[in-house]
C-alpha positions, 0 to 999 in steps of 0.5 A: 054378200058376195057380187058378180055382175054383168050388163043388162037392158032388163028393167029391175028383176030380182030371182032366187035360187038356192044355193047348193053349198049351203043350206042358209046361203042363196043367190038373189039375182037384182038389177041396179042401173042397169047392172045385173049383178048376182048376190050370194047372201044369207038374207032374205032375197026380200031384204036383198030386193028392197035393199037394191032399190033403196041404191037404186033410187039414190042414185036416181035421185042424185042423177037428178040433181047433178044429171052432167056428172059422171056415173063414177061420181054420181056412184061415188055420191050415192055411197056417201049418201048412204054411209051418212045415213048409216053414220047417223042412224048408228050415232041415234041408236047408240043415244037410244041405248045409252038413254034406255039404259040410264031410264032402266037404272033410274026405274030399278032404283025407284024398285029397289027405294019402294021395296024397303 
């Protein structure tokens, strides 16, 4: 997803606009602490809105925790925030799969003991 930005005073709006370079590209335009920034993606304008709002509402949240801070920091904080989410939930998939994996062999040698 590429980003251009500009300042604005709206409250959060998101817009779409096909893209003329592509037929699978767009321009979903969101609003996040007050940025206006214009996202060209190939996501869903939808996912992009929900996307936007879950940044946005960390930062609010962590705004709320330490409301003295700079805003460099408090973006700085947000961007941790998410990363360890992210971190986290990749190391839960990848346990999922691997415990999948280890049922789907298990059941496949009950099939392969039941069928002689």
């Amino acid at each position: 997803m590429g980003t251009q930005g500009s300042e604005t005073s709206a409250s959060r709006t998101t817009t779409t606009s096909t893209n003329p370079d592509t037929s699978t590209n767009e321009t979903v335009e969101i609003v996040i602490q007050g940025k206006r920034l214009s996202v060209r993606t190939d996501r869903d304008a939808a996912f992009v809105e929900k996307l936007a709002d879950y940044v946005d509402e960390t930062i609010e949240s962590i705004s709320g925790q330490v409301p003295n801070a700079p805003t460099d920091k408090v973006m700085l904080m947000a961007i941790m925030t998410i990363g360890e989410e992210l971190f986290e939930a990749k190391g839960d998939n990848r346990a999922l799969r691997s415990k999948l994996r280890e049922r789907a062999e298990a059941m496949d040698e009950l099939l392969d003991e039941w069928e002689r």
